[in-house]
Structures are given as C-alpha cells and as structure tokens.
NURO-500597 format. One line per 5 residues: for each residue x negated, y negated, z of N, C-alpha, C, CB. Coordinates in Angstrom, 2 decimals. Each point is the difference from the previous one (the first is absolute). Glycine has a CB too. Layout:
N
X/Y/Z/X/Y/Z/X/Y/Z/X/Y/Z  ...
//
This chain:
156
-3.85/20.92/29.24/1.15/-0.74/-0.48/-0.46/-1.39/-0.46/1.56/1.29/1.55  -1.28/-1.29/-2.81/-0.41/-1.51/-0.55/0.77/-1.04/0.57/-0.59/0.85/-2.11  0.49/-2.12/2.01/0.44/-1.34/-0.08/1.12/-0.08/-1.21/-2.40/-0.90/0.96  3.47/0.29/-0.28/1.64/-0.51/-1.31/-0.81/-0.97/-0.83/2.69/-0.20/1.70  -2.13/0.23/-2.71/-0.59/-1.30/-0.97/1.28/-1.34/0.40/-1.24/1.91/-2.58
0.34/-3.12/2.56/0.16/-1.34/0.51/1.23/-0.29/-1.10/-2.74/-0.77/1.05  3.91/0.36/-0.81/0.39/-0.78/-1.36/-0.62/-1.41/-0.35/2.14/1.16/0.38  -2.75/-1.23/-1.61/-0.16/-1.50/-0.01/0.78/-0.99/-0.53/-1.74/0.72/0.03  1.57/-1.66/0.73/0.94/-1.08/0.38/-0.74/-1.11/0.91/2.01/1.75/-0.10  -1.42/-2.54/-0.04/-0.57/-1.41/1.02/0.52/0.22/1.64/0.37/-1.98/-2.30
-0.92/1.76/2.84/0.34/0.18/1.54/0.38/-1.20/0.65/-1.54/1.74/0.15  2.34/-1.80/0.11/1.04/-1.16/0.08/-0.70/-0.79/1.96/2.94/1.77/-2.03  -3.18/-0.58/2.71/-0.35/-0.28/0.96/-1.43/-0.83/0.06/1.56/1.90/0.52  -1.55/-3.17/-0.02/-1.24/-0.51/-0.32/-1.40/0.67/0.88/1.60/-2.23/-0.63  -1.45/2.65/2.05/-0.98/0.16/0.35/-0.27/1.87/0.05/0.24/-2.77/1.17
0.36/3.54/-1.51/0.06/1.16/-0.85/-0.66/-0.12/-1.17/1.91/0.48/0.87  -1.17/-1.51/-1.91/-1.22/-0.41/-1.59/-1.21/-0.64/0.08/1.78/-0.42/-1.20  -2.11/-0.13/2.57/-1.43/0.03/0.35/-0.88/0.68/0.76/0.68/-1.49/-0.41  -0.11/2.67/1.16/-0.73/0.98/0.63/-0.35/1.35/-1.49/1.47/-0.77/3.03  -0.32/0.50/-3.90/-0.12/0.86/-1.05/-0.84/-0.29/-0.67/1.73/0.47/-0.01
-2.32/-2.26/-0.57/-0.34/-0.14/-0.47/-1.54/-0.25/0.12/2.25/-0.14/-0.38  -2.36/0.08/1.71/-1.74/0.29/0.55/-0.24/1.37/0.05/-0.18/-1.92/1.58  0.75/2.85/-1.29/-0.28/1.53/0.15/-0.46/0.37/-1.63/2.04/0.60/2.25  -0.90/-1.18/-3.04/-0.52/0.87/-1.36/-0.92/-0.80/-0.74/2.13/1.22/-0.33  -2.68/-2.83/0.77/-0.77/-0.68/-0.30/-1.42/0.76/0.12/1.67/-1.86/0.54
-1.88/2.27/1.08/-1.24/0.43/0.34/-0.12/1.33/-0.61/-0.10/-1.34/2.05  0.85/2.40/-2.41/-0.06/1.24/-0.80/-0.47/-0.21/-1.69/2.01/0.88/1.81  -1.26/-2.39/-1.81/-0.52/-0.23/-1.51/-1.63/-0.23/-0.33/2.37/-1.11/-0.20  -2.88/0.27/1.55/-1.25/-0.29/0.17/-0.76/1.31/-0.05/0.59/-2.06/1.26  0.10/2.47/-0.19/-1.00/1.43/0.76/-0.16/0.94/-1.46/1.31/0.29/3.10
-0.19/-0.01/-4.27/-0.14/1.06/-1.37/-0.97/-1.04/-0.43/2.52/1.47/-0.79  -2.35/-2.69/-0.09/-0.89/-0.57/-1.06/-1.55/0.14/1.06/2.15/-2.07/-1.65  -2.45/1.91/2.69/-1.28/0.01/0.65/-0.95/1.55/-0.35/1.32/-1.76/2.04  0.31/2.78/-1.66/-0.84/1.39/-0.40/-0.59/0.41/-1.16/1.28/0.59/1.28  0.14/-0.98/-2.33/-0.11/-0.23/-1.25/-1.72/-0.37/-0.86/2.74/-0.76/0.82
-2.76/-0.48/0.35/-1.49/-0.77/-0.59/-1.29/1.47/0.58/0.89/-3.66/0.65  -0.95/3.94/0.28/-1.11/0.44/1.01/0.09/1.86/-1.00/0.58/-2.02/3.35  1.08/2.85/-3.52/-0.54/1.12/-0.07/-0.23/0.03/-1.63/1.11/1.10/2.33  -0.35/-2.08/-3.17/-0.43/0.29/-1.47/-0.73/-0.95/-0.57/1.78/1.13/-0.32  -2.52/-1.84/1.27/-0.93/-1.03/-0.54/0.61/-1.09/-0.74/-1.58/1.70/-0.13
2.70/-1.69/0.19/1.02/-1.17/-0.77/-0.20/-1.36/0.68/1.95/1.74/-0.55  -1.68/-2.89/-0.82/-0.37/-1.18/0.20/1.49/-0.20/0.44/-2.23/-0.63/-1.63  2.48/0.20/3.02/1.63/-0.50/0.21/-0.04/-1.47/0.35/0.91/2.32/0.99  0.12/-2.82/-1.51/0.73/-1.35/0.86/1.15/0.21/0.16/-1.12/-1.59/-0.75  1.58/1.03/1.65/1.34/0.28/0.38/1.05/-2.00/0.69/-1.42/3.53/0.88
2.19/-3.74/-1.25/0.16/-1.15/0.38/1.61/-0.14/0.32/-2.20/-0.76/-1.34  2.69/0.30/2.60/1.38/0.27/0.53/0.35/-1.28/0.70/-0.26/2.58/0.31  1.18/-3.13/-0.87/0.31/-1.26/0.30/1.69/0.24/0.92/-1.71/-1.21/-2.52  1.96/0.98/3.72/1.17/-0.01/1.11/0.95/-0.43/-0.63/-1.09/-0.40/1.89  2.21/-0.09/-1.12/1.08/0.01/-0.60/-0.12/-1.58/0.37/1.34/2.63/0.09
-2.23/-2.92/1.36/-0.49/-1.40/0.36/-0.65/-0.73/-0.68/0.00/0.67/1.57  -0.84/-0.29/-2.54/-0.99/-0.20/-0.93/-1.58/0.41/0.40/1.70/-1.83/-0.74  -1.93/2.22/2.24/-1.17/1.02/0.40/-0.79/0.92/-1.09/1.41/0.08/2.07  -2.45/-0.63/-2.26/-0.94/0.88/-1.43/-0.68/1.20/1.22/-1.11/-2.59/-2.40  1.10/3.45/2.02/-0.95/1.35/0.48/-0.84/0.58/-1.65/2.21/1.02/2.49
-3.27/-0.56/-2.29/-0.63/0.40/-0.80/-1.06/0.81/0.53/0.77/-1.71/-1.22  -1.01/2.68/0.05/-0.86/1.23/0.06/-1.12/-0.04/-1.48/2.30/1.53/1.49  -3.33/-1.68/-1.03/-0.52/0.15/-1.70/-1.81/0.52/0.64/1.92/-2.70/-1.95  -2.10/4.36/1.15/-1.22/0.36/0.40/-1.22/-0.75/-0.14/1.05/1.73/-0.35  -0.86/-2.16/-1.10/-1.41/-0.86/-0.18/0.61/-1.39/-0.03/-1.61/1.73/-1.49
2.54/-2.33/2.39/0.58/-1.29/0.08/1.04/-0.12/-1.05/-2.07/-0.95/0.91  2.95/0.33/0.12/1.22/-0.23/-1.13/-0.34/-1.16/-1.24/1.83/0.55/2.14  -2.38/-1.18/-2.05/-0.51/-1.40/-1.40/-0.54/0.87/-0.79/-0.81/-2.34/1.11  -0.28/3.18/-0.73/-0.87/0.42/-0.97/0.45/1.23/-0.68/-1.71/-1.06/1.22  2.68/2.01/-0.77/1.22/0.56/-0.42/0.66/-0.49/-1.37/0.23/0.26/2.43
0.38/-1.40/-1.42/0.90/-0.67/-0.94/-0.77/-0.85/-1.59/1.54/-0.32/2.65  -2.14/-0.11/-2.61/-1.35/-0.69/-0.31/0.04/1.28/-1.30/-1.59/-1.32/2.82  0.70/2.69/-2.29/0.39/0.83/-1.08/1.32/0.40/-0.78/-1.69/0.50/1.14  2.45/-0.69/-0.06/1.34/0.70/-1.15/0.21/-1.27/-1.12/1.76/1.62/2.14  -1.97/-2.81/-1.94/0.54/-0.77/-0.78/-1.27/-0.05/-1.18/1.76/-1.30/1.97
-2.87/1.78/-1.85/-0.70/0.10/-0.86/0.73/1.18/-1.42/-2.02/-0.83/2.22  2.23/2.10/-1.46/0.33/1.01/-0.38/1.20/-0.33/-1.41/-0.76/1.08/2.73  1.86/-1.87/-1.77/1.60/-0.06/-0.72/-0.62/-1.49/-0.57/2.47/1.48/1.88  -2.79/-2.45/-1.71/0.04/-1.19/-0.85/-0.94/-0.32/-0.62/1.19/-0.65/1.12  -2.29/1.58/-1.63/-0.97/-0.54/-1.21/-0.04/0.86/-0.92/-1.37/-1.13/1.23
1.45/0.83/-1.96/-0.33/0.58/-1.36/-0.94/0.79/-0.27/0.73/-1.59/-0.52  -0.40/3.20/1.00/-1.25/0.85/-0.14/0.65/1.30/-0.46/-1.59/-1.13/1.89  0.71/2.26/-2.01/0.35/1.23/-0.55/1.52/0.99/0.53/-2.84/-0.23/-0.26  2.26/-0.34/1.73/1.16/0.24/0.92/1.29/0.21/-0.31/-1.18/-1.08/1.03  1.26/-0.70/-1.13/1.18/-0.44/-0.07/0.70/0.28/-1.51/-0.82/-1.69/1.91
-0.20/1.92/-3.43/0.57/0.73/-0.89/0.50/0.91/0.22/-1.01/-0.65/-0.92  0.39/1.43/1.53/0.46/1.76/0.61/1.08/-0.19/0.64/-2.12/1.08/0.51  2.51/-2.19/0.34/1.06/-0.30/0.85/1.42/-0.52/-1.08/-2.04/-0.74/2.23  1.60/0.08/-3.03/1.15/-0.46/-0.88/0.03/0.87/-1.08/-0.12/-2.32/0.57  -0.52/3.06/-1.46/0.21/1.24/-0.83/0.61/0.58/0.53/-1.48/0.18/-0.91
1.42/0.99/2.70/0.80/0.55/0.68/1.06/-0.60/0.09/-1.46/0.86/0.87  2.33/-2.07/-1.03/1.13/-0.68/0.68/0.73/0.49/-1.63/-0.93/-2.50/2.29  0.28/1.76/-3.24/0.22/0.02/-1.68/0.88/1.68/0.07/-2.89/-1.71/-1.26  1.90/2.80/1.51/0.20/1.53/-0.18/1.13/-0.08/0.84/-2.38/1.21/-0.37  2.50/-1.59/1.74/1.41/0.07/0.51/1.00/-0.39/-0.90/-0.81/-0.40/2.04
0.62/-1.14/-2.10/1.55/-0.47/-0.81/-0.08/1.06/-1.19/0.19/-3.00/0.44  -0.88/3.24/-1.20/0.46/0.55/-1.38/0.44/1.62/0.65/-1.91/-1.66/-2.07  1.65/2.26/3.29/0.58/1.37/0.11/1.23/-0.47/0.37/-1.90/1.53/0.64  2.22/-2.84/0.16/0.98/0.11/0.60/1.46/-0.50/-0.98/-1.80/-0.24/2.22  0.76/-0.43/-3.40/1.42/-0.18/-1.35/0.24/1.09/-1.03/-0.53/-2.44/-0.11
-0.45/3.22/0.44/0.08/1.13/-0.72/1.00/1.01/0.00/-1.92/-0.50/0.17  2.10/0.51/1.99/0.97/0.82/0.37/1.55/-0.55/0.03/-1.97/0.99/1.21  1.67/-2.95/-1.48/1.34/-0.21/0.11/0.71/0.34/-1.51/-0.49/-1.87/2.04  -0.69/1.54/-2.81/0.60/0.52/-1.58/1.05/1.48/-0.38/-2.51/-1.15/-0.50  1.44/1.89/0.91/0.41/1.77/0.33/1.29/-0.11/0.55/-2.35/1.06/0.71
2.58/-1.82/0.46/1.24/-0.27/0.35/0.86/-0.37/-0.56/-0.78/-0.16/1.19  0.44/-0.98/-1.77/1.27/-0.68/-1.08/0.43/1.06/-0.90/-0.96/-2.41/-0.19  -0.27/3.01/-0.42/0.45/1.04/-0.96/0.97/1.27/0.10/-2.02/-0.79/-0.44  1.61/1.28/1.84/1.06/0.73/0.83/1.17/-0.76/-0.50/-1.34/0.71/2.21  1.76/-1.79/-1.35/1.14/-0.54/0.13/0.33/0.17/-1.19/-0.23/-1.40/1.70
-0.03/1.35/-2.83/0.21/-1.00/-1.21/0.68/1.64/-0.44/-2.33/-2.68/-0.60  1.43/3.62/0.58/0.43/1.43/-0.44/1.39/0.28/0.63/-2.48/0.88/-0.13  2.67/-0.95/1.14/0.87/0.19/0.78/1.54/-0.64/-0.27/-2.14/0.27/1.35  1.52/-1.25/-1.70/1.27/-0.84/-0.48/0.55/0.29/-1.52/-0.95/-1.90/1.58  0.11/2.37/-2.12/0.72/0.32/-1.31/0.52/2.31/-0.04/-2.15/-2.99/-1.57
1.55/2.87/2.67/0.74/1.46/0.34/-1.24/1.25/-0.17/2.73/-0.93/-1.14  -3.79/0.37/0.80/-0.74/0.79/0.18/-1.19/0.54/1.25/0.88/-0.80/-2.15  -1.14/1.93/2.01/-1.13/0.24/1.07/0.85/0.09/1.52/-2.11/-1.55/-1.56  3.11/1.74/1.75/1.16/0.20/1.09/-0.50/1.01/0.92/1.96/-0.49/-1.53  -2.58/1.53/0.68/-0.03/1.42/1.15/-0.57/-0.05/1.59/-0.49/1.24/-2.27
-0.46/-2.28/2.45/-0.81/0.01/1.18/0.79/-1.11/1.35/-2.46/0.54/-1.92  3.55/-1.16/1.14/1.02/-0.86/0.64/0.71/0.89/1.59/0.61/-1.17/-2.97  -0.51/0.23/4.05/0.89/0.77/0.95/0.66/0.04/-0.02/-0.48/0.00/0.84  2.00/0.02/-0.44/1.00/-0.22/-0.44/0.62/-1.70/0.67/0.13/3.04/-0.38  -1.04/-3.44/1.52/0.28/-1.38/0.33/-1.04/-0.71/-1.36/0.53/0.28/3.24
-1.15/0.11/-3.30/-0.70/-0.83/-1.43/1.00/-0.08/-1.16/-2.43/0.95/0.46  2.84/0.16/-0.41/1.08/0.21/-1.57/1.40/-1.12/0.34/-0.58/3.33/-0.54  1.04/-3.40/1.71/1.19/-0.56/0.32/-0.52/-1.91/0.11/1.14/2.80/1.50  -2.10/-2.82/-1.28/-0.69/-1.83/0.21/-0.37/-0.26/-1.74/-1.71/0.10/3.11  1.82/0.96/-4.16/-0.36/0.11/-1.39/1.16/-0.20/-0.54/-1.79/1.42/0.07
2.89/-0.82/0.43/1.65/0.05/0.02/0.35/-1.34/-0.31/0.39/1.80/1.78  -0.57/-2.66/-0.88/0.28/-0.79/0.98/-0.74/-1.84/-1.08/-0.24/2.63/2.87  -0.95/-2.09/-3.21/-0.69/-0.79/-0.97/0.86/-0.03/-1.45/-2.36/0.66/1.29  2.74/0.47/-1.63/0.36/-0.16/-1.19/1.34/-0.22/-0.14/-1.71/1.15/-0.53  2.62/-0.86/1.24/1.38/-0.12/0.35/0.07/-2.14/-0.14/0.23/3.12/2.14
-1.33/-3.42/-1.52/0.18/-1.62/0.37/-0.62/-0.22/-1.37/-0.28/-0.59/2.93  -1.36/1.06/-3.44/-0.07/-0.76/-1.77/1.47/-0.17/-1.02/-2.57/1.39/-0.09  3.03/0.77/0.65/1.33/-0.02/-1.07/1.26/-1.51/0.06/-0.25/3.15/0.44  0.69/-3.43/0.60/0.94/-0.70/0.63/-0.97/-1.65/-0.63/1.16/2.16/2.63  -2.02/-2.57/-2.54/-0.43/-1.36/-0.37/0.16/0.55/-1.71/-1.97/-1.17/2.44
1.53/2.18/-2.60/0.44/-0.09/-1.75/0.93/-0.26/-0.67/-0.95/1.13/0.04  2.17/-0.19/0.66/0.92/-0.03/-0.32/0.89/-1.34/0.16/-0.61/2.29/0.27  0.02/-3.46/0.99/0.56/-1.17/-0.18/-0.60/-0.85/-0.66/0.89/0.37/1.59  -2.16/-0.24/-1.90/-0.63/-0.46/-1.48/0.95/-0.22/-0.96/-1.88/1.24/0.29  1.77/0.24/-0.33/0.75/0.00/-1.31/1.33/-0.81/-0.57/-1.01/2.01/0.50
1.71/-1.68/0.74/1.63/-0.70/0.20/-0.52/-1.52/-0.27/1.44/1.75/2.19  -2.03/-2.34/-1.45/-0.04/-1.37/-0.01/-0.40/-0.08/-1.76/-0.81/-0.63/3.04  0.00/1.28/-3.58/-0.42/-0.49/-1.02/1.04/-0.10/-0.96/-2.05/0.74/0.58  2.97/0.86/-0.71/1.06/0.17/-0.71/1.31/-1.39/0.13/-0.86/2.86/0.39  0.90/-3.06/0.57/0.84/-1.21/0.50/-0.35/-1.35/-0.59/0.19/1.21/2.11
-1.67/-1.26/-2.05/-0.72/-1.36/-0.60/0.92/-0.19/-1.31/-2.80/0.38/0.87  2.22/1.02/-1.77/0.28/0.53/-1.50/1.18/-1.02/-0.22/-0.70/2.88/0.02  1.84/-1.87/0.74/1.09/-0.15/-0.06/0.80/-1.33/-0.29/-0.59/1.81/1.18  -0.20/-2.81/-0.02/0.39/-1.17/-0.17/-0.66/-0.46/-0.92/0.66/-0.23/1.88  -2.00/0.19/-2.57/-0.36/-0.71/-1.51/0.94/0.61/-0.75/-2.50/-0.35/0.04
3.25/1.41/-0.41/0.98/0.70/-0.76/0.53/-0.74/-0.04/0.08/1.75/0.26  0.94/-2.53/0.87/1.00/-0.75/-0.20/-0.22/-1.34/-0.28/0.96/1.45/1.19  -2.17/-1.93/-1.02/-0.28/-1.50/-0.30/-0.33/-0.20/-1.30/-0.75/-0.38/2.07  0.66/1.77/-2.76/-0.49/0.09/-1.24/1.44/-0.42/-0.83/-2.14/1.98/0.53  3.02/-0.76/-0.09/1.57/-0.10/-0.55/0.32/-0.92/0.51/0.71/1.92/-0.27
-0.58/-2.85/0.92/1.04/-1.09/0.79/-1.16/-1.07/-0.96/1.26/0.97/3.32
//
C-alpha cells in the first residue's frame, strides 16, 4: 500500500514546517549526493531556510560548480548559440501554432470549417457572433442617426 499524496500548501504550523522542512531537506541532500556518486553527475545543490540558513551540496564543490555553470549560460560560445537558436525555434513554433489558431478562429467566424466544432464550441461561436452582430447593428444606427441629423442641418 502506497503513501496519500501530500497536498501542497504552506504549513501553517511552525514547528511541523520545520520538522518538514529538515526531513525533506536531508532527502534532497541524500538524492543530489546519489545522483552525483551513481551517474557520475556534476551536482550542486543550494537551499536557503525560511531563517536564511544556507545548506549546500555540490560534488566537485559548490563554487566550482557554480563557477562552471556561469561559464556555460554567460559567455559567448557555441553553446549558448545552440541555446538561443533552440529558444528562436521555440518562439517561432510557438507563433506558428498561435497563427494556425487565429486562422481557425478566423474560419470559424466567417462560417467555415464548422464540422470538427463541439457543440459547446459551436454555442461560445453563437455567442461571439450574436455580440459582433449586435455592435454592428448599433454601428450602424448611430451612424444612420449622425446622417440624419447633417440632413437636417443641411435643410434648416
């Protein structure tokens, strides 16, 4: 029989959120340590209390860790092209799909391409065009009204 899952949330009880918070402190230690030893991984690990208490874990030292990562992300190397080309390929898939989307929408709104609609999709489509129709139609009125009155300022 497994273990319930925890809801997360803040634990209001203070010395409960610090028995919680050393137990899963030292589990955090105890994984990044294995982490380092069974896959040969370079770890640091760095956990600052709610007191401001620093704990840290780092296989080949946490500086010299750290020391590398900032080499890695802040100089100007092949890497970091590869790192920002990959970000580039994200945004452009991810405007790509919002485009596709718009286009959906856009189909949709003029009445085409309907068939794959649910019927709560079709009724929130309802619902869109019912409100464009209704601003048109008081468009319109206001404009006709404008008319109306240059009509008479014309004759008067």
């Amino acid at each position: 029989m497994g273990r319930g899952r925890v809801e997360l949330k803040r634990i209001e009880n203070k010395i409960n959120r610090q028995v919680t918070f050393s137990k899963r402190r030292n589990g955090l230690l105890k994984k990044a340590y294995e982490l380092s030893v069974l896959c040969d991984a370079e770890v640091a690990l760095i956990i600052f209390s709610s007191r401001g208490k620093l704990y840290e874990f780092g296989s080949a030292g946490t500086t010299k860790t750290l020391e590398r990562y900032q080499r890695v992300c802040y100089t100007p190397q092949d890497n970091n092209m590869e790192c920002e080309t990959q970000s580039w390929y994200q945004e452009v898939s991810k405007l790509k799909a919002k485009y596709e989307s718009l286009q959906r929408t856009q189909r949709h709104l003029l009445g085409e391409d309907l068939g794959p609609l649910s019927v709560k999709e079709l009724q929130n489509l309802e619902k869109q065009l019912e409100g464009a129709l209704a601003q048109a139609r008081q468009r319109k009125t206001q404009m006709m009204i404008e008319q109306m009155e240059d009509l008479r300022r014309k004759v008067s």
